[in-house]
KOLDO-284243 format. One record per residue (C-alpha): x, y, z; residue in three letters. Coordinates in steps of 0.5 Angstrom, whole numbers, plus 500, padded with zeros to 3 digits. Example, Ala and Ser with C-alpha at 12.3 -4.5 7.8 and 13.67 -1.06 7.14 Angstrom:
+-----+-----+-----+------+
!   x !   y !   z ! type !
+-----+-----+-----+------+
! 525 ! 491 ! 516 !  ala !
! 527 ! 498 ! 514 !  ser !
+-----+-----+-----+------+
# end
This chain:
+-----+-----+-----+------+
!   x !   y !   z ! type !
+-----+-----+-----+------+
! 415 ! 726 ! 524 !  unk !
! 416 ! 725 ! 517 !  unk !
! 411 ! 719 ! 512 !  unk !
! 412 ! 718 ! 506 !  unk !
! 405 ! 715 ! 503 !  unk !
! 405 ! 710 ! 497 !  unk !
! 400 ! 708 ! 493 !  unk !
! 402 ! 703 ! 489 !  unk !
! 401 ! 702 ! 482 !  unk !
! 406 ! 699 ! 476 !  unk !
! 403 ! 705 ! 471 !  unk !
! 402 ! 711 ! 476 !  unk !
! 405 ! 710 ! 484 !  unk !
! 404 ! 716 ! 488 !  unk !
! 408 ! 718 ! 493 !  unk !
! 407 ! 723 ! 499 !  unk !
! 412 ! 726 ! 503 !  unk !
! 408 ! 730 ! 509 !  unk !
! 412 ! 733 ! 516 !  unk !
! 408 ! 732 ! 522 !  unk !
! 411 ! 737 ! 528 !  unk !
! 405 ! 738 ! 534 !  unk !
! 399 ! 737 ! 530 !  unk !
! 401 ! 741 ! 524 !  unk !
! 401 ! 737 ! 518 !  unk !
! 406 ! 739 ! 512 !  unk !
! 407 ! 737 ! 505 !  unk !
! 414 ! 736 ! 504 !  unk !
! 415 ! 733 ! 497 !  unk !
! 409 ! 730 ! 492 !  unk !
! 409 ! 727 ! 485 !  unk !
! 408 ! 720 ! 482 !  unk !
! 413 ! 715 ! 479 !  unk !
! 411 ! 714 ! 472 !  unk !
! 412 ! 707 ! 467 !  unk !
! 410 ! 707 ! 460 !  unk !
! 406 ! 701 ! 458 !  unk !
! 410 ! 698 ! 453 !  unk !
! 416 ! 697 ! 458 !  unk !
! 417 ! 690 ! 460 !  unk !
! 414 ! 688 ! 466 !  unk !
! 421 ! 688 ! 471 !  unk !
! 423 ! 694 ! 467 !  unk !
! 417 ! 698 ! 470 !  unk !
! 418 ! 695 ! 478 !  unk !
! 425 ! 697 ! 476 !  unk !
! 424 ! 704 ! 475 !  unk !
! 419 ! 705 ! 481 !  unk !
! 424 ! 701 ! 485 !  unk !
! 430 ! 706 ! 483 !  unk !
! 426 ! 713 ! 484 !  unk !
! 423 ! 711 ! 491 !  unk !
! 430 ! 709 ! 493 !  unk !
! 432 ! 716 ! 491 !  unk !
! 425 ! 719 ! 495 !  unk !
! 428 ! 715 ! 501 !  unk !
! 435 ! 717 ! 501 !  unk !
! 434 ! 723 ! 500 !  unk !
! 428 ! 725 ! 505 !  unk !
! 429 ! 719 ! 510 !  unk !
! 422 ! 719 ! 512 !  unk !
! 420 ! 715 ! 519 !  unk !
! 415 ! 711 ! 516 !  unk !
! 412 ! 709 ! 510 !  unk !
! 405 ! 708 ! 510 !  unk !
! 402 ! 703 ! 504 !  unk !
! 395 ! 702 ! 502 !  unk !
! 393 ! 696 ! 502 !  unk !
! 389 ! 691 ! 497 !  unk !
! 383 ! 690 ! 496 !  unk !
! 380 ! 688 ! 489 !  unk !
! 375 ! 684 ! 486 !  unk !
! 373 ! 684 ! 479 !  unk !
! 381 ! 684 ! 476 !  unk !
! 386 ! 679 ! 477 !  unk !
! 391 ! 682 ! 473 !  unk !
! 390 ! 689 ! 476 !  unk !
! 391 ! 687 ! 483 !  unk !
! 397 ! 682 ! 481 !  unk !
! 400 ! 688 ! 478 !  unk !
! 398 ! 693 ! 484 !  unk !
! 401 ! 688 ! 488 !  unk !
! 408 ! 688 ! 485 !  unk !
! 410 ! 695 ! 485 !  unk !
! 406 ! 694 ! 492 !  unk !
! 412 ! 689 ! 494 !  unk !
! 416 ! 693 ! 490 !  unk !
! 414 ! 699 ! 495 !  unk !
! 416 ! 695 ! 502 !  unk !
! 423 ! 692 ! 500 !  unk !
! 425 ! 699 ! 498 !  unk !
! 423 ! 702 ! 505 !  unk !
! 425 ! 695 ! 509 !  unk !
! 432 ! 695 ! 505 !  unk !
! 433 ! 702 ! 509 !  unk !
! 430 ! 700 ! 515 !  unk !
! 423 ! 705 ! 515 !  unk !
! 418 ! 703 ! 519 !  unk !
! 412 ! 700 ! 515 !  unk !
! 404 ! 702 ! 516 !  unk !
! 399 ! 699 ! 513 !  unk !
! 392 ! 702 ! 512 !  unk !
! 386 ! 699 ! 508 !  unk !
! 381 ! 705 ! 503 !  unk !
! 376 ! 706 ! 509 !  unk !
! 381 ! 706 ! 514 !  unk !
! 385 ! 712 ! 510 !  unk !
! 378 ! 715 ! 508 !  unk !
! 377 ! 715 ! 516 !  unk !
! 383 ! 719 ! 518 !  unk !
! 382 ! 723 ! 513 !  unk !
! 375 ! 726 ! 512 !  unk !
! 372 ! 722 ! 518 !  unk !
! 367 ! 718 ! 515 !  unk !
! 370 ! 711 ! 512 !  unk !
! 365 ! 711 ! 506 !  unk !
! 368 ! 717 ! 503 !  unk !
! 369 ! 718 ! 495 !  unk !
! 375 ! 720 ! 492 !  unk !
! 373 ! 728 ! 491 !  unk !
! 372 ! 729 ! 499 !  unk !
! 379 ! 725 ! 500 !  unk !
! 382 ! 730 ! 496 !  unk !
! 378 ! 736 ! 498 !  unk !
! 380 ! 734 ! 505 !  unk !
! 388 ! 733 ! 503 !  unk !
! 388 ! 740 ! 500 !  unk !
! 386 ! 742 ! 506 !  unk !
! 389 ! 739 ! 511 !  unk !
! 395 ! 740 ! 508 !  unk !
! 395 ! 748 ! 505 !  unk !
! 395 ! 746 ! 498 !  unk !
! 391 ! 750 ! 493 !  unk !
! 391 ! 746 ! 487 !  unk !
! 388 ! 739 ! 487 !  unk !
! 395 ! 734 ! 486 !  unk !
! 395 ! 730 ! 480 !  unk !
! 394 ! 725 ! 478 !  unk !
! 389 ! 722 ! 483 !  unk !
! 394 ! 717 ! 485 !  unk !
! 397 ! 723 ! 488 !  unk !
! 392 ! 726 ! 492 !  unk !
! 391 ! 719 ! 495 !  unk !
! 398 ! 717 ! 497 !  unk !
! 397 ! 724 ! 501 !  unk !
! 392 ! 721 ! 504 !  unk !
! 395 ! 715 ! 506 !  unk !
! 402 ! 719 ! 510 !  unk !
! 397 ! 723 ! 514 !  unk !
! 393 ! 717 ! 516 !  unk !
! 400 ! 714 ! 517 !  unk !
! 401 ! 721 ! 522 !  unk !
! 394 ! 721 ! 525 !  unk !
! 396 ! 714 ! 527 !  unk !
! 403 ! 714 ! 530 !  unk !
! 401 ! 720 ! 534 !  unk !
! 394 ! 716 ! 536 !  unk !
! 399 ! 711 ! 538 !  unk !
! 404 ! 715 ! 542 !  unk !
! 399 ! 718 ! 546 !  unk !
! 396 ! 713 ! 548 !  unk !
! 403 ! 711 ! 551 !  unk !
! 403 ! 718 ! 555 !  unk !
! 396 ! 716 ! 559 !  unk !
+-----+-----+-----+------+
# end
């Protein structure tokens, strides 16, 4: 099973494409899409609309998995995050990808085993999981990584669970 995981963002929107056959995980193809701030608005969702409708067709991912909002001190940030969040979603529902969705502490979970987790053991366990000796960056990057192997964990828990 392929993911794609995303970390949505309208200045940086990290992507993460990890293979999972058995229990081995690999990382297939990772990096960010990023926007410069002086864009117009509909210019930034835009352009990461195009750049993941490239990823999609091109890999053509079973799932993509998306981090869920949580914010709450900065109004315009998570309306902003929410867009290209948006913008994620309708990309992959346009091509018929399914579609998970994973709050922090359930990714954090997947990921290191503890739901209150911070960044730095994330992406230590990301790196580890997933073979990779240089810690991706930017942070978006190594958090989007994070969210295709929880989509993978799940989707694995998920067919076992139908096997019994």
């Amino acid at each position: 099973m392929l993911a794609i995981g995303i970390d949505p963002g309208t200045a940086i929107c990290g992507f993460g494409l990890v293979k999972m056959v058995g229990n081995k995980l690999t990382p297939i193809h990772y990096g960010a899409v990023f926007t410069d701030k002086d864009m117009l608005p509909e210019l930034r969702l835009k352009k990461i609309y195009d750049e993941l409708s490239v990823l999609l067709d091109e890999y053509r991912p079973d799932v993509m998995s998306v981090e869920q909002l949580f914010f709450n001190r900065n109004v315009t940030t998570a309306i902003s995050v929410g867009q290209a969040r948006g913008v994620a979603l309708l990309t992959a529902a346009n091509r018929g990808i399914q579609i998970t969705e994973f709050t922090p502490m359930q990714i954090k979970q997947a990921v290191v085993g503890y739901g209150g987790a911070n960044k730095e053991q994330v992406t230590f366990m990301v790196q580890k999981l997933l073979n990779i000796r240089t810690k991706p960056k930017p942070d978006d990057v190594a958090d989007a990584l994070a969210v295709a192997i929880c989509g993978l964990h799940t989707a694995a828990t998920r067919r076992w669970q139908e096997l019994k």
